[in-house]
Every structure is written in structure tokens, then in C-alpha cells.
C-alpha positions, -999 to 999 in steps of 0.1 A, spaced: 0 0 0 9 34 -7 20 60 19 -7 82 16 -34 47 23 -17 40 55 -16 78 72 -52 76 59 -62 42 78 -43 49 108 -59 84 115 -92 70 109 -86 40 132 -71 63 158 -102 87 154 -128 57 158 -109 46 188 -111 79 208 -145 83 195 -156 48 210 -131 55 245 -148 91 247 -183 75 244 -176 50 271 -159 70 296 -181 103 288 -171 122 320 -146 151 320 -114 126 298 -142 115 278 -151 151 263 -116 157 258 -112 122 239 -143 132 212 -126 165 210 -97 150 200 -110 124 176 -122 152 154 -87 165 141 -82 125 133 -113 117 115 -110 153 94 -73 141 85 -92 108 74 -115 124 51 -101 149 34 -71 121 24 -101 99 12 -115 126 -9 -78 133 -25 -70 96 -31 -107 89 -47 -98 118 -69 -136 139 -59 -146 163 -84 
């Protein structure tokens, strides 16, 4: 796989876990951890839509 596939994976799968670990603690870390997913899942996305080549 290419460079750009892996960064793309990993910040997704990092995003989905502080997503799920924000969800299940959901007092005071847990804000901070869906707060933090967001950069994560943005980085995800916007290297989806560049490698799928969007219009």
C-alpha cells in the first residue's frame, strides 16, 4: 500500500478509537477524547477525498 493509504487508515482508526473511549468514559477525559477524535477523522477524510480523486 501506498504512503498516503496507511496515514489515511491509521488516523481514521485512531479517530474511531477515541471516538468509541470518549463514548464509554463520557465524564470530563471522555469530552476531551471526542474532541480530539475530530482533528483524526478530518485528516481521514479529506485524504479519502484526494485519493478517490472527488470532483
Amino acid at each position: 500500500m501506498t504512503k498516503p493509504i496507511l496515514i489515511m487508515i491509521f488516523a481514521a482508526v485512531i479517530g474511531v478509537s477515541m471516538v468509541a473511549a470518549g463514548v464509554y468514559v463520557l465524564a470530563g477525559l471522555g469530552w476531551a477524547l471526542l474532541i480530539g477524535a475530530v482533528p483524526f477523522l478530518a485528516l481521514s477524510a479529506v485524504l479519502m477525498r484526494g485519493l478517490t480523486g472527488a470532483k
